[in-house]
ZANUZA-712148 format. One record per residue (C-alpha): residue in one letter; x, z, y. Coordinates in steps of 0.05 Angstrom, whole numbers, padded with zeros to 5 digits, always signed. Each point is the difference from the previous one (the first is absolute). Last residue first. Example, Ala and Ser with C-alpha at 12.3 -4.5 7.8 and 13.67 -1.06 7.14 Angstrom:
# residues 2
S+00273+00143-00021A-00027+00013-00069
END
This chain:
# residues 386
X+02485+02297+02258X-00041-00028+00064X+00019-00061-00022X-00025+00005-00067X-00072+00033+00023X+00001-00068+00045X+00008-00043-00054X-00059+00039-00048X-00042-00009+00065X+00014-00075-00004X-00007+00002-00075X-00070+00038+00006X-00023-00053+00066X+00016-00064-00045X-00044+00039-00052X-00061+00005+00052X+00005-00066+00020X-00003-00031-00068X-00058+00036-00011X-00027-00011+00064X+00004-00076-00024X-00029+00010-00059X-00060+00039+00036X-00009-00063+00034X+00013-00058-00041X-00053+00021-00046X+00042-00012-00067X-00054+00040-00030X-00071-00021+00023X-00028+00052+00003X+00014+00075+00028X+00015+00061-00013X+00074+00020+00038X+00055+00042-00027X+00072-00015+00005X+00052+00042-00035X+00070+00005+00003X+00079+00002-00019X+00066+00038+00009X+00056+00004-00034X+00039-00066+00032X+00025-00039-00072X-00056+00045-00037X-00060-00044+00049X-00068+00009-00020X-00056-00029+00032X-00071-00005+00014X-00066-00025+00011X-00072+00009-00003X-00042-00058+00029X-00069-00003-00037X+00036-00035-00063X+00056+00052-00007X+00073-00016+00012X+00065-00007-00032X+00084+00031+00020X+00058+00009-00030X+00071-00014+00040X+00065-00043-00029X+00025-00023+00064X-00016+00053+00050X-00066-00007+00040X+00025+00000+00078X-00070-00024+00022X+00024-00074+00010X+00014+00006-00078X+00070-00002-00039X-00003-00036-00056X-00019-00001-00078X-00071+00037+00016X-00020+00030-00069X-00073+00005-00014X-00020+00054-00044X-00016+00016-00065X+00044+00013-00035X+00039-00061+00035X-00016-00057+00031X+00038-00057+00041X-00005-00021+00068X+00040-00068+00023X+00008-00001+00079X-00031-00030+00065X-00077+00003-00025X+00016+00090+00014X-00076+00006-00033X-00049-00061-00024X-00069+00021-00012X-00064-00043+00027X-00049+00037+00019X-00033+00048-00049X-00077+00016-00008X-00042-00038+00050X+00050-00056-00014X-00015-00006-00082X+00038-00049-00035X+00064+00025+00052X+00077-00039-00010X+00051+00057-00028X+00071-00027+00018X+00047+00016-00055X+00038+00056-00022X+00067-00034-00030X+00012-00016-00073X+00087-00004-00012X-00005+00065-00034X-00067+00033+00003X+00013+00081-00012X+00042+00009+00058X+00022+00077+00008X-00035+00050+00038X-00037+00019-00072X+00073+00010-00044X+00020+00044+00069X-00058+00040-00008X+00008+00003-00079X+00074+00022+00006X-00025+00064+00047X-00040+00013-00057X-00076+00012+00017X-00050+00057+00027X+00051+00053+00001X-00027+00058+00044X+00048+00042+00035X-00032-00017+00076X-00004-00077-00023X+00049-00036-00049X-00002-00072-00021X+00059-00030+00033X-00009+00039+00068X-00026-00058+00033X-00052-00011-00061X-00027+00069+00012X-00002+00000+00074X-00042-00061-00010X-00055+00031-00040X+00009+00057+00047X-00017-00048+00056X-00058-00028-00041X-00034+00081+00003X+00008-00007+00079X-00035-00063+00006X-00056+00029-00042X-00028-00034-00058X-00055-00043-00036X+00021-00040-00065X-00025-00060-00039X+00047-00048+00016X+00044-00030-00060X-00012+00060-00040X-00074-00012+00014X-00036+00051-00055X-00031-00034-00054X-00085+00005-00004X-00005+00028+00057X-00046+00054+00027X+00017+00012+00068X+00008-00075+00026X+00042-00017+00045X-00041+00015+00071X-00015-00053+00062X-00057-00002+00046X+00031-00041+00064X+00008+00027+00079X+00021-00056+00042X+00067-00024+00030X-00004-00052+00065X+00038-00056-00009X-00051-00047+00030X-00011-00026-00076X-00012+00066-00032X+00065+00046-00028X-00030+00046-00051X-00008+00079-00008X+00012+00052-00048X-00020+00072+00018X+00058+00056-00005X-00023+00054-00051X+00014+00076+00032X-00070+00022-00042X+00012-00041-00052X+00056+00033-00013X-00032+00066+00004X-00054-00021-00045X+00046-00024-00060X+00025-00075+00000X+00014-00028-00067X+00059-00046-00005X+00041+00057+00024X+00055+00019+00060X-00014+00056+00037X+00043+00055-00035X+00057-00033-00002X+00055+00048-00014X+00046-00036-00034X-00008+00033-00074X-00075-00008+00015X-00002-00074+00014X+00045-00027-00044X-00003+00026-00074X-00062+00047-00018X-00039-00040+00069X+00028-00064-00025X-00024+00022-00076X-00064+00016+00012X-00018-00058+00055X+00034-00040-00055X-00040+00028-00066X+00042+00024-00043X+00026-00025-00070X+00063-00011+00029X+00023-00068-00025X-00069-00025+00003X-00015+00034+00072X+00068-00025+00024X-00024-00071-00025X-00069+00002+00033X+00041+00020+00067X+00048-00057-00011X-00059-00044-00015X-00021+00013+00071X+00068-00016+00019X-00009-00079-00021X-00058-00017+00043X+00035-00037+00044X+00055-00032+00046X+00033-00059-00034X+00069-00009-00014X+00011-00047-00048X+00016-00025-00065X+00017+00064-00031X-00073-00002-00037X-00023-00070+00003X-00047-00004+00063X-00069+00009+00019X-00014+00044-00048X-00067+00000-00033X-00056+00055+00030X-00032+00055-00040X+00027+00056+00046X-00066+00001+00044X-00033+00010-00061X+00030+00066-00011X-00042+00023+00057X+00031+00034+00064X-00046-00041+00051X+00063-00010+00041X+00026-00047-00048X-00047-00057+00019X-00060-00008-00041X+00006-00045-00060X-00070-00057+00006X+00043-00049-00045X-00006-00053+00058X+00017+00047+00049X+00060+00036-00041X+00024-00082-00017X-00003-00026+00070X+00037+00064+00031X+00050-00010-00050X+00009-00072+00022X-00005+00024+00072X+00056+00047-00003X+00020+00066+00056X-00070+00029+00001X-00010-00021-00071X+00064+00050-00021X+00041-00023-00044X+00037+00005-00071X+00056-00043-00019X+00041+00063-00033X+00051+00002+00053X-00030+00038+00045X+00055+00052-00003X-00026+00055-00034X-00043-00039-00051X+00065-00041-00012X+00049+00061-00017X-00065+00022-00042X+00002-00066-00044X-00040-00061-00008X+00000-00039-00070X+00032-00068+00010X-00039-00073-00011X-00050+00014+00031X-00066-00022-00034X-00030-00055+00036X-00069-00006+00042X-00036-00054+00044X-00053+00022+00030X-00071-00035+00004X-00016-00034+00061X-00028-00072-00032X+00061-00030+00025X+00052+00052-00033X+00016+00063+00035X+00074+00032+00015X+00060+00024-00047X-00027+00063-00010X+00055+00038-00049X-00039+00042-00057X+00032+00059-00025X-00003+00021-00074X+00027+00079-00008X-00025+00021+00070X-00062+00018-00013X+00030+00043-00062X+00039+00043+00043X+00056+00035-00029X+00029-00050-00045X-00020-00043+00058X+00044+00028+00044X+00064-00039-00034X+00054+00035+00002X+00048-00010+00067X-00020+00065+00047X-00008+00042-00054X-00046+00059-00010X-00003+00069-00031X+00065+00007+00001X+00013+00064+00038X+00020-00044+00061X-00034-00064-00008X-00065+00048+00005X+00020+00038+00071X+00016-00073+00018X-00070-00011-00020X-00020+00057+00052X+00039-00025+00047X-00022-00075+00011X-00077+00037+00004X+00027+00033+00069X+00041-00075+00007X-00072-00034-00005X-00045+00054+00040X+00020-00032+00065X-00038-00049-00025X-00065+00030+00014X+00024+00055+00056X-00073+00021+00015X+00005+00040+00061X-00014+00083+00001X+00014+00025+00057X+00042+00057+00014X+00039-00015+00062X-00059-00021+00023X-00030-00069+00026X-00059-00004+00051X+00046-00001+00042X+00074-00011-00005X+00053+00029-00046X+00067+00019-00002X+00062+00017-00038X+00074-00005+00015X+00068+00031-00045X-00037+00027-00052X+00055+00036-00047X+00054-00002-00050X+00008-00072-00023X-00017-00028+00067X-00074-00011+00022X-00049-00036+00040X-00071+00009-00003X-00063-00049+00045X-00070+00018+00001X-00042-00056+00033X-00066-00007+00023X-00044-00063+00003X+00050-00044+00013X+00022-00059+00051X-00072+00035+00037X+00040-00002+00061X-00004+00086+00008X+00034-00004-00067X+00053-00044+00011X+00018+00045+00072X-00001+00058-00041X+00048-00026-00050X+00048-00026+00043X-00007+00063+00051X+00023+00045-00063X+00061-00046-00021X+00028+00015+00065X+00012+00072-00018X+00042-00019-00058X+00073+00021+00033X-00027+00063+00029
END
């Protein structure tokens, strides 16, 4: 078998603590082309994907766009009233205080969806950081509204920062909808594709299969941590609020690679993929994301050799990678070191599930990155054999 290397990788990272578990999906268009996992992870775990859950909540306001319902260059804050007046934080004066402004454009969905909007994240931006502390706002994990009550740090379209912007996505396909968006993503998304194991709220048998979360310590060793979204929100986490199955974010994928069609079901226009695999920033480029908070994130700065754009929400890779990524390939990530990628150009694509803190950890990136090269040189060797 042309993938039967990848297995001893995996093994071998697990056995050296480089991750605690690891379930690892590749697919083409039509099928699973390698899966595995490694003890104490099942095929069938349940990880939390947080970000993961931005292109997922990315469809369902395409869904929107689609019949109407929403526009990706109106004003949002027709729709949502928080969003009508937004404050830009321009830093702290000498006794502390912030200084605020009014921006001076109104923010739109097309920015939301790219990160565009000058929101953050305080893991990823001390002076927001600095303000949420000082204003006693929880992070956004804590699923309060509060946590959303933050100034830009940014002009709208001034910028691309990485943030908070998708979970006003999900409050804007609930507004647009009149549905709830664990309602309307299981009506929409989720059940249409099949994925029955992917929810905000975990039932008993998910729990059940739930992988633990863990952190890197010091002497690189990786401990077991207490970590659940909560159950109960207040808004549900479009930007990262989900729990789900490797298997169930391969059909998500499958989906996309077959331009928004999965085993007869239609989930989105096959000219709304290709509108959301598209650049969305113009001349912007992803930037380097620089950690406020090291126990959470590392320090963020993916493929430093070429300009990245964004799209619908994904990030767009404008080269070829060292892992055989085509030009023009979708990918993102979830905080405790979920990853994967899409690539239409090639047909095939993948998922990478770990649970651990701090993302960016260099090594389950790197078996990341290790794993994919392995997929495209299997995929090479599949060709030759052809």
């Amino acid at each position: 078998m042309q993938f039967d290397h990848l297995d001893e990788l995996l093994q071998h990272a697990t056995q050296a603590r480089e991750v605690a578990g690891v379930v690892a999906v590749a697919t083409s268009d039509r099928e699973t082309l390698y899966g595995t996992n490694t003890a104490p992870m099942k095929v069938d775990t349940v990880f939390w994907i947080a970000s993961m859950t931005k292109a997922i909540t990315a469809t369902a306001a395409m869904q929107l766009v689609e019949t109407g319902k929403l526009d990706l260059d109106e004003p949002v804050g027709r729709l949502l009233p928080e969003l009508a007046a937004p404050k830009v934080l321009e830093g702290f004066g000498p006794d502390g205080s912030p200084k605020l402004r009014d921006a001076s454009r109104p923010i739109t969905l097309r920015h939301l969806m790219t990160h565009t909007a000058g929101m953050s994240y305080d893991m990823w931006n001390a002076d927001t950081l600095r303000y949420m502390t000082d204003a006693g706002i929880p992070g956004v994990l804590a699923c309060e509204n509060r946590c959303l009550s933050v100034p830009l740090a940014a002009e709208p379209g001034e910028r691309w920062e990485y943030g908070i912007s998708i979970d006003f996505v999900g409050k804007a396909v609930e507004a647009a909808s009149g549905t709830k968006l664990d309602v309307y993503l299981r009506e929409n998304v989720l059940g249409p594709l099949g994925m029955k194991d992917t929810s905000f709220k975990l039932t008993a048998d998910q729990r059940s299969r739930l992988a633990t979360m863990h952190a890197r310590q010091p002497d690189g060793s990786l401990q077991p941590i207490a970590f659940e979204v909560p159950q109960e929100p207040e808004f549900h986490m479009g930007g990262g609020g989900l729990y789900g199955t490797a298997p169930d974010y391969v059909r998500f994928l499958r989906m996309l690679l077959n331009r928004g069609t999965l085993d007869g079901n239609r989930v989105l226009r096959a000219d709304t993929v290709a509108i959301m695999s598209q650049n969305h920033i113009g001349d912007l480029n992803v930037t380097r994301m620089t950690t406020a908070i090291p126990e959470v994130s590392q320090d963020v700065d993916l493929y430093p050799e070429q300009e990245k754009k964004w799209g619908l929400s994904f990030l767009i890779n404008t080269q070829r990678t060292a892992e055989g990524r085509s030009p023009g390939s979708l990918a993102w990530a979830g905080l405790a070191n979920t990853y994967f990628w899409l690539d239409p150009a090639a047909a095939v694509g993948g998922v990478f599930l770990t649970q651990s803190l701090p993302f960016a950890d260099p090594k389950p990136l790197t078996l990341f990155a290790r794993f994919e090269k392995g997929v495209y040189a299997g995929l090479g060797d599949l060709t030759h054999a052809a």
